[in-house]
VEXDREN-2710 file (C-alpha; in Angstrom, 1 decimal):
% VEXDREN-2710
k/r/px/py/pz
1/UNK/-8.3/-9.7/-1.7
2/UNK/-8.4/-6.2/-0.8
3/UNK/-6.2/-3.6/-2.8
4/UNK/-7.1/-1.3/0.2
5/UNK/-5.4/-3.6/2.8
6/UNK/-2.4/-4.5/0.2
7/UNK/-1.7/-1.7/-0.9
8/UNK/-2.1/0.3/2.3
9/UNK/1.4/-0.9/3.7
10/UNK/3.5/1.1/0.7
11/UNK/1.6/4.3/1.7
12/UNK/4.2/5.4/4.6
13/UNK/6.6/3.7/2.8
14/UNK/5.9/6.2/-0.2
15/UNK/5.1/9.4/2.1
16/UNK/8.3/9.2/3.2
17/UNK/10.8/8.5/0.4
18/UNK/8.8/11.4/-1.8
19/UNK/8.5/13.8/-0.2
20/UNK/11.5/13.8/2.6
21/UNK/14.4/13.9/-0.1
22/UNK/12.6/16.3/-1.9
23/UNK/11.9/18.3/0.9
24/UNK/15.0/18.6/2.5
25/UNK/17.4/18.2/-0.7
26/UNK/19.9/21.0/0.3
27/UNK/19.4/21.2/3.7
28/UNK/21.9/18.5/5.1
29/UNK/25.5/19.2/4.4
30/UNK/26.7/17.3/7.1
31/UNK/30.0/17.2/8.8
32/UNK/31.6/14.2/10.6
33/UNK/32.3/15.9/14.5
34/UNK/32.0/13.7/16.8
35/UNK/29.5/15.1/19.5
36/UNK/27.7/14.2/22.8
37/UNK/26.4/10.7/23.4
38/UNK/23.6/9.5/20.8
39/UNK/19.9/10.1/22.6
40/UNK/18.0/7.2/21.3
41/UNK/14.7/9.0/19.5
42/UNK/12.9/6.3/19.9
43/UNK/12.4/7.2/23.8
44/UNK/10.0/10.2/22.2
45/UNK/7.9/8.0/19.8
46/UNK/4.4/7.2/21.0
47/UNK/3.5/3.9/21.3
48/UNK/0.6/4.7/19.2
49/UNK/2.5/5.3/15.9
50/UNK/1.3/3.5/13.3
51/UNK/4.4/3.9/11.2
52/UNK/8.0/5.2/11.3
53/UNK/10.5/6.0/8.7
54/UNK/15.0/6.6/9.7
55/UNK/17.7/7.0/8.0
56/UNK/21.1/6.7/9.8
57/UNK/22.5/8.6/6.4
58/UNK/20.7/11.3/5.5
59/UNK/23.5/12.7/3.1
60/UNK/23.7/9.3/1.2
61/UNK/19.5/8.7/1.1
62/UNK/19.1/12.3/-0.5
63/UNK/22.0/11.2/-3.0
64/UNK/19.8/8.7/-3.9
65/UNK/16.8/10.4/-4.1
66/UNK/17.9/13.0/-6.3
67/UNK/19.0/9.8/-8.7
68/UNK/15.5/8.8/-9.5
69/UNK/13.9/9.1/-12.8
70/UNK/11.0/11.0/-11.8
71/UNK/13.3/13.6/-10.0
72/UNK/15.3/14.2/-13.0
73/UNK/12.0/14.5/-14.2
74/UNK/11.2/17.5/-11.8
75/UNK/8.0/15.3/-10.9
76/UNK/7.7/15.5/-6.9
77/UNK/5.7/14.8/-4.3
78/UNK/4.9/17.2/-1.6
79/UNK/3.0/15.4/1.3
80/UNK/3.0/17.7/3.8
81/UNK/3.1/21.3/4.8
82/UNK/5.3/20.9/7.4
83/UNK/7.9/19.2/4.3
84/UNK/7.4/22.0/2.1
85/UNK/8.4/24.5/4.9
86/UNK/11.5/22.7/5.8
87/UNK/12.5/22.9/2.4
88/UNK/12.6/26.6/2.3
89/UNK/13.7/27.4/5.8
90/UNK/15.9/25.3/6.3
91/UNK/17.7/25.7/3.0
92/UNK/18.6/29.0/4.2
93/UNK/19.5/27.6/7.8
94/UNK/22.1/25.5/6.1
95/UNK/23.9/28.7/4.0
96/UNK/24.4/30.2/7.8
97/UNK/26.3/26.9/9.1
98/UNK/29.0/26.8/6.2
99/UNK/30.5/23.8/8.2
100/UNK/27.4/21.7/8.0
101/UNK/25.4/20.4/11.2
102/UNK/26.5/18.1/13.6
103/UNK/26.5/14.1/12.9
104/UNK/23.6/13.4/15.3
105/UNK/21.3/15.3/12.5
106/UNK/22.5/12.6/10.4
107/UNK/19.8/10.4/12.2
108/UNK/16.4/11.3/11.0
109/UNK/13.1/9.7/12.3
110/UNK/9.5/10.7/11.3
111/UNK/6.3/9.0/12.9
112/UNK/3.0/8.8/11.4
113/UNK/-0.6/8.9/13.6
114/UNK/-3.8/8.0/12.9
115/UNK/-5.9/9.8/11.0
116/UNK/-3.9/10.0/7.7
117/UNK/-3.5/13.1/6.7
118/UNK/-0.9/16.0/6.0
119/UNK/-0.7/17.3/9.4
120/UNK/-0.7/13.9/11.6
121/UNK/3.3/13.6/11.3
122/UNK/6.1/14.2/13.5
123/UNK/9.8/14.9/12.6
124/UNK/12.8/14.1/15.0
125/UNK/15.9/14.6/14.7
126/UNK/19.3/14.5/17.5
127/UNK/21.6/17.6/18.3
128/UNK/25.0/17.6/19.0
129/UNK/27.1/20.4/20.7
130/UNK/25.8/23.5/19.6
131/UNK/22.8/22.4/17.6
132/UNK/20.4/23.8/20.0
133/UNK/21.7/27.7/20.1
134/UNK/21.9/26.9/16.3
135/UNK/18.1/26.2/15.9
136/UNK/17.5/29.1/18.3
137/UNK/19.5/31.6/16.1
138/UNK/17.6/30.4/12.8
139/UNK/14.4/30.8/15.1
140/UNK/15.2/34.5/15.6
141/UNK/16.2/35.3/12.2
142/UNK/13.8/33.4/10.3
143/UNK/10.3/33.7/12.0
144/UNK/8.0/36.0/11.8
145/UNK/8.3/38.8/14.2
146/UNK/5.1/40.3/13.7
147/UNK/3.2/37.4/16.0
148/UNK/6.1/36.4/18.7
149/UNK/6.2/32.4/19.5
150/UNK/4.4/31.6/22.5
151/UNK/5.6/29.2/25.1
152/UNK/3.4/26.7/27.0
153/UNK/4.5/24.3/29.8
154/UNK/2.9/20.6/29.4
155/UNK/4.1/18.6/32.5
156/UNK/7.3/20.4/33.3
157/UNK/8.3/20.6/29.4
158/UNK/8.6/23.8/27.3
159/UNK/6.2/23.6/23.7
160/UNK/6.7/26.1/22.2
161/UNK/4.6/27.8/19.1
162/UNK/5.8/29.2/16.5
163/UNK/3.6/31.5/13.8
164/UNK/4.4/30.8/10.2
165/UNK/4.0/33.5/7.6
166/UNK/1.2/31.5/5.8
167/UNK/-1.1/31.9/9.1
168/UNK/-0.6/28.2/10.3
169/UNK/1.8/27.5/13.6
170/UNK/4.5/24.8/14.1
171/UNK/4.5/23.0/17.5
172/UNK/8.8/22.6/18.8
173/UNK/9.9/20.6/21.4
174/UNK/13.5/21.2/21.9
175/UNK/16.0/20.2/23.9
176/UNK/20.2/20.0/24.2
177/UNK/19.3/16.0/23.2
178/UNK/17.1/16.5/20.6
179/UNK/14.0/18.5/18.7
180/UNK/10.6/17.3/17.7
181/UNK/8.4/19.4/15.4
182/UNK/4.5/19.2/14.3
183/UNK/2.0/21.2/12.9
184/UNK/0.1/19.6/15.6
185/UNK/0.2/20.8/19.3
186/UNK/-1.4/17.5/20.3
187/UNK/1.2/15.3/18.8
188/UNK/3.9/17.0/20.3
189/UNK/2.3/16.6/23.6
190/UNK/2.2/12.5/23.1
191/UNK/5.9/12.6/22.6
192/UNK/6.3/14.4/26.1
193/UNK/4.1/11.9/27.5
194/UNK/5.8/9.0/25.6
195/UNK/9.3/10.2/26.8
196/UNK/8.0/10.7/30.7
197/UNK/5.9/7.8/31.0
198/UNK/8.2/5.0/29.7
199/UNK/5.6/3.9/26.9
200/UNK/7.5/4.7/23.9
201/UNK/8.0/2.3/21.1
202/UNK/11.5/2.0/23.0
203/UNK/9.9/0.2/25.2
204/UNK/7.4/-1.9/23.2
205/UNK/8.8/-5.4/23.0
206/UNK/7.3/-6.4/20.0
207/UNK/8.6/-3.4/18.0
208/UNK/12.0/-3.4/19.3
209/UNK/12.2/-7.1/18.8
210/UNK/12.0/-6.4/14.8
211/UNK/15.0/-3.7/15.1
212/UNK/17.7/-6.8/13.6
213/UNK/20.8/-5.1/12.9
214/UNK/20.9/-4.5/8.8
215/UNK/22.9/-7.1/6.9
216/UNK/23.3/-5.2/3.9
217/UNK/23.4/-0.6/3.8
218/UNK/19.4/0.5/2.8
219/UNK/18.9/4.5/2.3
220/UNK/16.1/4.0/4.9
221/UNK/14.1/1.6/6.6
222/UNK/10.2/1.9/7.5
223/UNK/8.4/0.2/10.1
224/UNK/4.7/-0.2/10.2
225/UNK/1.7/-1.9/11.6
226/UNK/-1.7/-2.4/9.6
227/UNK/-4.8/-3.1/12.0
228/UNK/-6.6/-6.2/11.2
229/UNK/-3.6/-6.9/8.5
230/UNK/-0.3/-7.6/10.1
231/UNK/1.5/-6.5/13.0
232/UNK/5.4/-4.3/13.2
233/UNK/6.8/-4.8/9.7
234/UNK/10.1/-4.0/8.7
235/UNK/10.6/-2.5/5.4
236/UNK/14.5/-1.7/4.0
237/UNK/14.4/0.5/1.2
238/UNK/16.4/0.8/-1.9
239/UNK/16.4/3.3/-4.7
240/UNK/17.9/2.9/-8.2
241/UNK/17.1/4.7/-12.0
242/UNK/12.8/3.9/-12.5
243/UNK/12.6/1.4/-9.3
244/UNK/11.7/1.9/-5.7
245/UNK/12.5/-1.3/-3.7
246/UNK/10.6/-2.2/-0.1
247/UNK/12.1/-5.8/1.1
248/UNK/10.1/-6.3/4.5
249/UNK/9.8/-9.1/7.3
250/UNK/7.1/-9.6/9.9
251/UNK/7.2/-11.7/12.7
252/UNK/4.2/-11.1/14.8
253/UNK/1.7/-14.2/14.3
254/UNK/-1.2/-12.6/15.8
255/UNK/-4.4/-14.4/14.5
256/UNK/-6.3/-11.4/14.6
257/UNK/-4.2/-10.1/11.8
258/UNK/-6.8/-12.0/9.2
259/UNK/-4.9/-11.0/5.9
260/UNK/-1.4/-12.6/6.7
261/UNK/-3.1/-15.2/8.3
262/UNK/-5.3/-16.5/5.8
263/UNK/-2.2/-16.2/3.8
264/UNK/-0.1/-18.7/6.1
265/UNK/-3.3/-21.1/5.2
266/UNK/-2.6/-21.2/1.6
267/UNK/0.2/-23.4/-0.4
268/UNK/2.6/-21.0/-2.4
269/UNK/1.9/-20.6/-6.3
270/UNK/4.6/-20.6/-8.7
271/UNK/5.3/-18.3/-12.1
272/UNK/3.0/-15.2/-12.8
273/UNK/-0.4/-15.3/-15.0
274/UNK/0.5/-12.8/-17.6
275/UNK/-1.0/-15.3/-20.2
276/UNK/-4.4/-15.3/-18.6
277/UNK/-4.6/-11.4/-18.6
278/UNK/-5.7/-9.3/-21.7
279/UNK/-3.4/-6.8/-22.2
280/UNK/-4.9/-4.0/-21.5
281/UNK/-5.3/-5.7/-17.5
282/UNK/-4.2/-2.2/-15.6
283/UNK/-4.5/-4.2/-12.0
284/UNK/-4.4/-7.9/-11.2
285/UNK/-4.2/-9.8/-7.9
286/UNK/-3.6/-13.8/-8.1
287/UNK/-2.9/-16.0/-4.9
288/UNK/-3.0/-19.7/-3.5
289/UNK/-6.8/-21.0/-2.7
290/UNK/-5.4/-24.5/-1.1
291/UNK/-7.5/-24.0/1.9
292/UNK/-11.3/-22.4/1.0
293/UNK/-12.4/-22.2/4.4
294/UNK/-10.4/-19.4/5.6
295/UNK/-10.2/-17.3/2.1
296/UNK/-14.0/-17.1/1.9
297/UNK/-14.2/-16.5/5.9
298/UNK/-11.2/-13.8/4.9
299/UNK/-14.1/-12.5/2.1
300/UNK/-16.9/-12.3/4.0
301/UNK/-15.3/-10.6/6.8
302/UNK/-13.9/-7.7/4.7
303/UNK/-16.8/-7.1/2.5
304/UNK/-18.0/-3.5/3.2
305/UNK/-19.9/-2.7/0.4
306/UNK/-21.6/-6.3/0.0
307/UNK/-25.5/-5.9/-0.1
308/UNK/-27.7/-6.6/2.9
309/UNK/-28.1/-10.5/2.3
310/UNK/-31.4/-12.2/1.7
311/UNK/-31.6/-15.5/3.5
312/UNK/-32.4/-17.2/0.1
313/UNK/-29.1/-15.2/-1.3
314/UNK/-26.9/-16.3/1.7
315/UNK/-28.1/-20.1/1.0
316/UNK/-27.0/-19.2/-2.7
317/UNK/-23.6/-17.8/-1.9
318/UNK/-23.3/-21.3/0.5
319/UNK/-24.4/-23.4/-2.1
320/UNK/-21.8/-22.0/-4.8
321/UNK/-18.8/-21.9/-2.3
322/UNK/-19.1/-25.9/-1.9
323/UNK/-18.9/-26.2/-5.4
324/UNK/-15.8/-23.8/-5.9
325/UNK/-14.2/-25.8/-3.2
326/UNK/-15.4/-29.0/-5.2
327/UNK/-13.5/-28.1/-8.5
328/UNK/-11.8/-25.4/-8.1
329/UNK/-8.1/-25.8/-8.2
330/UNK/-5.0/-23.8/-6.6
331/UNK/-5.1/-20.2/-7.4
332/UNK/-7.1/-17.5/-8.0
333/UNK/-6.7/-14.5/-10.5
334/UNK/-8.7/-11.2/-10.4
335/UNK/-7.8/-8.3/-13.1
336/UNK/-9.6/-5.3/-14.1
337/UNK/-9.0/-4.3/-17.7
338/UNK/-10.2/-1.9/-20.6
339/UNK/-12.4/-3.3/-23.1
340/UNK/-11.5/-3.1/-26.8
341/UNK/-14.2/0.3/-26.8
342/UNK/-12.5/2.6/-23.8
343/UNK/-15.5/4.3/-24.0
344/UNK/-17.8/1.2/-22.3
345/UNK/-15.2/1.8/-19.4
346/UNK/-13.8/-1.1/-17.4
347/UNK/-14.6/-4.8/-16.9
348/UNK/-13.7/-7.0/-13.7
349/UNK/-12.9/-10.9/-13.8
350/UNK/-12.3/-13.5/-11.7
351/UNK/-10.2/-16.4/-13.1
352/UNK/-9.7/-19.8/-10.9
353/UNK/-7.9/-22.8/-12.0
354/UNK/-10.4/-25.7/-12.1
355/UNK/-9.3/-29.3/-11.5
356/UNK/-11.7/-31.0/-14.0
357/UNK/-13.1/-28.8/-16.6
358/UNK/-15.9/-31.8/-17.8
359/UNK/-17.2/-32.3/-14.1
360/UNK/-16.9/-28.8/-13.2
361/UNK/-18.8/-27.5/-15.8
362/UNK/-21.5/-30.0/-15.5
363/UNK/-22.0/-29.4/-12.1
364/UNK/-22.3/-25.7/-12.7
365/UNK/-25.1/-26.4/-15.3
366/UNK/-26.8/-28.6/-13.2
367/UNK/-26.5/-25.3/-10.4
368/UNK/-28.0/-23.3/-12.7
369/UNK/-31.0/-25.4/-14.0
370/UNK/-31.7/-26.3/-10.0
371/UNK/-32.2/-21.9/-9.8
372/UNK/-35.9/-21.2/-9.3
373/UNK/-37.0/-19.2/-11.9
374/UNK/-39.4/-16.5/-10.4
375/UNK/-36.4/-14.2/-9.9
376/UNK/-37.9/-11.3/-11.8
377/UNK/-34.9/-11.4/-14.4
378/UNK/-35.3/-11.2/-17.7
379/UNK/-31.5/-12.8/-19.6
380/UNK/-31.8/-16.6/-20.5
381/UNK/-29.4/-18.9/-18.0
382/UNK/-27.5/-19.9/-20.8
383/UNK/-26.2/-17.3/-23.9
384/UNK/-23.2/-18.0/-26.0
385/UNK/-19.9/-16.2/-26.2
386/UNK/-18.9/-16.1/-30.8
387/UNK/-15.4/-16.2/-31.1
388/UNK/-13.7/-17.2/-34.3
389/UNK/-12.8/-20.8/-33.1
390/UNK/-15.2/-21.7/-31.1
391/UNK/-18.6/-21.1/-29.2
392/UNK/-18.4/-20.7/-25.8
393/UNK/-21.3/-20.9/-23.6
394/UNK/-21.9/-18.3/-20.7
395/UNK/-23.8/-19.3/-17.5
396/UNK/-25.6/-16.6/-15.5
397/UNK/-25.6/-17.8/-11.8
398/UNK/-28.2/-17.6/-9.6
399/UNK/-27.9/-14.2/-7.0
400/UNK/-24.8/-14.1/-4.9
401/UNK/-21.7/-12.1/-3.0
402/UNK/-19.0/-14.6/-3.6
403/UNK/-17.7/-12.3/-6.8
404/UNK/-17.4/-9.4/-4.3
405/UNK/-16.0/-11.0/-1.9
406/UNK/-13.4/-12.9/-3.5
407/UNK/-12.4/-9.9/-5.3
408/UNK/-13.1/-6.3/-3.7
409/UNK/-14.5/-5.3/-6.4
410/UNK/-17.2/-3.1/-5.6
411/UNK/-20.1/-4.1/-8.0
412/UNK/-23.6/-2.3/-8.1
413/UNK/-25.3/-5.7/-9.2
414/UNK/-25.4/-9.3/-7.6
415/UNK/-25.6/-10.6/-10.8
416/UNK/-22.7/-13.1/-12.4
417/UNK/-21.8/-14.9/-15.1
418/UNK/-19.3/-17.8/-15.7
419/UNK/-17.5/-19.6/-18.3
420/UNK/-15.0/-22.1/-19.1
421/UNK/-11.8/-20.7/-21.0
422/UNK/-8.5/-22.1/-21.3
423/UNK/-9.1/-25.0/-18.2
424/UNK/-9.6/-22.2/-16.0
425/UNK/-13.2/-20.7/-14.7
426/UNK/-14.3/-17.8/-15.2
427/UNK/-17.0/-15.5/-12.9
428/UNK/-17.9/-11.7/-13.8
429/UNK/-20.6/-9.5/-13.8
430/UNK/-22.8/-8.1/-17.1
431/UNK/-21.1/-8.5/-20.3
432/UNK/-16.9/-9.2/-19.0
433/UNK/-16.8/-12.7/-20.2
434/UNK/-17.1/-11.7/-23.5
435/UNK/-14.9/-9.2/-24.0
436/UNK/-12.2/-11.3/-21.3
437/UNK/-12.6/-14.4/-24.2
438/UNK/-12.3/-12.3/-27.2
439/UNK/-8.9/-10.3/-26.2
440/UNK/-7.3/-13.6/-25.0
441/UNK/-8.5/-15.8/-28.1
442/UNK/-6.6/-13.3/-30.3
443/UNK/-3.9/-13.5/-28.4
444/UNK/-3.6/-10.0/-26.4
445/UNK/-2.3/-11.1/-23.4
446/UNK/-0.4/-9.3/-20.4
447/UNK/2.4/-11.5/-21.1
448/UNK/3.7/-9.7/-24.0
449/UNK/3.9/-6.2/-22.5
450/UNK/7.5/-4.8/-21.8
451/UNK/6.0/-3.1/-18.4
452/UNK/4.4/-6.4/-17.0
453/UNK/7.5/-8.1/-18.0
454/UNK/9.6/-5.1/-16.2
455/UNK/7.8/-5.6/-13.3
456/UNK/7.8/-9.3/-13.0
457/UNK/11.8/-9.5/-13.2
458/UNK/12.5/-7.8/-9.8
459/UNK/9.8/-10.4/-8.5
460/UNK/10.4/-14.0/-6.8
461/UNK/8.9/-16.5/-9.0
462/UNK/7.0/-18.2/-5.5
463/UNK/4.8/-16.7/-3.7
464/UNK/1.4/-16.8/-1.7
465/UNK/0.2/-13.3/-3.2
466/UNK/0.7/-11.0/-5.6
467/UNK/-0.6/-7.4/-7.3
468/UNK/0.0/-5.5/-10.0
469/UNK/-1.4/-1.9/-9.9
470/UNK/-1.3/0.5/-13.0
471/UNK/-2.3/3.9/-10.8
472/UNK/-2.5/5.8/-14.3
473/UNK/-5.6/4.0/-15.1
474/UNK/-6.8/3.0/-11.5
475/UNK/-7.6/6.5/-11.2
476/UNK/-9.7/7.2/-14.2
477/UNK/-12.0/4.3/-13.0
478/UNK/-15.4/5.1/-11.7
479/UNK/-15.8/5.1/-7.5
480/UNK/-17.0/1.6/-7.9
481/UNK/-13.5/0.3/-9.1
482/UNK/-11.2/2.9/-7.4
483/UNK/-12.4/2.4/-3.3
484/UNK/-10.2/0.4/-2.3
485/UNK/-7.1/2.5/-3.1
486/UNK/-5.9/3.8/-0.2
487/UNK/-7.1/8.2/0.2
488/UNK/-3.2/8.6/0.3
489/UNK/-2.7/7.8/-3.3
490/UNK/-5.9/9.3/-4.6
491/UNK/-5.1/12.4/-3.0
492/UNK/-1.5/12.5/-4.7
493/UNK/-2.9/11.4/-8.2
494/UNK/-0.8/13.4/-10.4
495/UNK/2.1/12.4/-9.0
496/UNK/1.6/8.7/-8.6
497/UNK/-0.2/8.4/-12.0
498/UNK/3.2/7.7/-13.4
499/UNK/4.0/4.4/-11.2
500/UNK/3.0/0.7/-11.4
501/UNK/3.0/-0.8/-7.9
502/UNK/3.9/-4.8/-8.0
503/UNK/3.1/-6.3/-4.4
504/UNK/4.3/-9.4/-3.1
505/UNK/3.7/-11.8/0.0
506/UNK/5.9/-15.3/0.6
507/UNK/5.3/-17.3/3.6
508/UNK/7.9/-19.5/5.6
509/UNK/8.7/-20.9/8.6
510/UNK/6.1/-19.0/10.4
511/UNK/6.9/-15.3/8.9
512/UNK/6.1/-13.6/6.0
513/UNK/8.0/-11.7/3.6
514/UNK/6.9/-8.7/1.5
515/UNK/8.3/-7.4/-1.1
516/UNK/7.2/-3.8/-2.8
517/UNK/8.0/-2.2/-5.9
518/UNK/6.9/0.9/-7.2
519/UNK/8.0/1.2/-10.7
520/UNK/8.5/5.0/-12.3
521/UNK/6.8/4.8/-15.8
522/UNK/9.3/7.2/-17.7
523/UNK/8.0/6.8/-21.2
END
């Protein structure tokens, strides 16, 4: 299963929470006039938007904010220019309005476009009586006079341009109603096409269908869509000490979002699989495998990096899937983990629960011995893994994708090996197994680790999927290990360094539930 697409739902979800609190920590001293009738800022969103994040309490979400570990820590995250501006500028816009702003500012809504970067954002925000000549007096006092703002009309509207000291321009569209700012002319320019043309996410059924009224007070809420993964997504967000909380829903059954829908395929799996982890397993992903058909169709699919395919290895990769779906039993476990010498870097495993361990393995010998044997390599099919109890024999396995593609792992080599190791099977490239057996048959297991068991106590104990992401380590791994994090994370590496990300996905009654949190490693 791909970290990429798993992990790629907390990345707005994370954008906003670290950097807007930070970013505007001072700025909103709000008072509780009653103004004009709320404008509904979602009549300004495009369509397009990939993700939004709103708060309806500004005031109480910085509270919160400020309350975390990491920023009592001083360790922030600046996103975007247009964040870091706001934090300066507007500081100094709130010493000029002793009484605070208005309660419409309360309400503030940010959208996220395609491609992901720093700039692709937009901020909105409601004004109430007075906040206009407000913004305009803060406009005069506070930008640069040396290049005067320009003013272009786009379809009747005023955009207008303001220079920024560091050379870089910030695109305002404002009205009595309300204000939308960008670094990027272009966005602002969908909004004034979204508001005019009626195709705002206002009026998109499917997102305004997943707007439920909250049952219980969140310091924010984020809604986003993943192509190919799953449609709108509610996410209600919750902030306390070392923990970051995302409790979503999704409604949308769309069968051409393949991830959630090879989920809904799958049976639920129960507890976690600490105690077939070594302990020094920095990411793990373990899920349900009750129906093979759509998992491997899910795999092959998704597979970017996965070699250009001989016939004679695509009969090979057929040939092993029957037998996984012959004896293998209901879940699937893939870690990466340091070997006992950091130096020799990190090893990958995949770990399946096997029905019968006697017929299973004798139908993977008999696999093996059936291999043709002009293949040009060099290892015996059958080497031996010392341990201090016992022998264990190691299989290599004629030329296939399956490990790939089951995993995401991005390995430069087609070649695999499996063993049998505590009832369960194990496949990995080069020398894994060995080092997988040895740390396990002396007992160094994930299961003993306060972090791990940290993590796994804000977790439900059912599930279809799961992750566990140690981003300290994930990002000292070569390319071949780290591609499928998301750029978002890579780019911010010293910051998210100091967080474990535990992912989870539950199926029911036709809608699945996913639950993110992103502990703050404070040791």
């Amino acid at each position: 299963m791909k970290l990429r697409t798993i992990v790629k739902i907390a990345i707005t979800s994370s954008v906003v929470l670290l950097c807007s609190g930070f970013a505007l920590y001072s700025f909103f001293r709000l008072s509780a006039a009653e103004g004009q009738k709320d404008f509904n800022l979602y009549e300004l969103v495009p369509s397009t938007t990939l993700a939004v994040f709103v708060t309806d309490d500004v005031l109480e979400f910085v509270a919160e904010v400020d309350e975390l570990t990491c920023s009592k820590n001083q360790q922030y995250l600046y996103v975007s220019k247009l964040f870091s501006y706001l934090k300066q500028s507007l500081y100094a816009l709130s010493e000029d309005t002793p009484h605070g702003l208005s309660r419409q500012m309360n309400q503030m809504l940010i959208s996220f476009h395609e491609p992901d970067n720093e700039r692709n954002q937009v901020l909105y925000c409601r004004l109430g009586n007075g906040d206009k000549e407000l913004v305009n007096r803060f406009v005069r006092k506070y930008i640069s006079s040396l290049y005067p703002p320009k003013t272009f009309i786009y379809k009747g509207e005023e955009i207008i341009i303001y220079p920024m000291a560091d050379g870089d321009f910030l695109a305002c569209y404002l009205t009595s109603d309300f204000m939308a700012l960008s670094f990027q002319k272009k966005l602002i320019e969908n909004v004034i096409d979204a508001y005019k043309s009626g195709k705002s996410l206002a009026d998109d059924s499917t997102f305004t269908g997943i707007r439920a009224p909250k049952k219980s007070a969140a310091a924010a809420t984020i809604y986003t869509r993943m192509q190919g993964m799953m449609g709108w997504t509610e996410f209600d967000m919750k902030m306390k000490d070392d923990f970051i909380y995302f409790s979503g829903i999704t409604h949308d059954a769309d069968t051409c979002f393949a991830f959630i829908n090879q989920l809904r395929q799958q049976q639920s799996v129960k507890g976690f699989p600490g105690e077939v982890l070594p302990s020094t397993a920095f990411y793990f992903s373990r899920q349900g495998i009750t129906d093979w058909v759509s998992l491997l169709s899910y795999g092959n699919a998704q597979g970017q990096s996965v070699p250009a395919r001989t016939s004679e290895v695509q009969n090979r990769d057929k040939e092993f899937s029957r037998y996984l779906m012959e004896n293998a039993g209901q879940d699937l476990v893939a870690c990466l983990f340091q070997r006992e010498d950091t130096l020799q870097g990190a090893a990958a495993v995949l770990s399946l629960s096997v029905a019968d361990v006697t017929e299973a393995e004798r139908m993977l010998r008999a696999l093996v011995n059936a291999a043709s044997a002009d293949e040009g390599r060099r290892n015996p099919r059958i080497t031996f893994c010392y341990t201090v109890n016992k022998a264990y024999p190691i299989y290599r396995l004629p030329q296939t994708t399956l490990f790939e593609q089951l995993t995401s792992f991005a390995e430069p080599t087609l070649d695999v090996y499996a063993a049998f190791y505590g009832g369960r099977l194990l496949l990995a490239p080069a020398d894994a197994l060995a080092h997988y057996i040895r740390q396990l048959d002396k007992g160094e297991v994930l299961n003993g680790a306060m972090a791990y068991q940290t993590g796994m106590d804000h977790l439900s104990d059912s599930y279809h999927f799961m992750l566990m992401a140690d981003f300290d380590h994930i990002f000292q791994q070569s390319e071949n290990h780290v591609r499928f994090v998301p750029d978002f994370f890579l780019r911010n590496a010293d910051f998210f360094r100091h967080f474990t990300l535990f992912v989870q996905f539950a199926c029911a009654d036709g809608m699945v539930y996913p639950n993110i949190v992103l502990k703050y490693k404070s040791e």
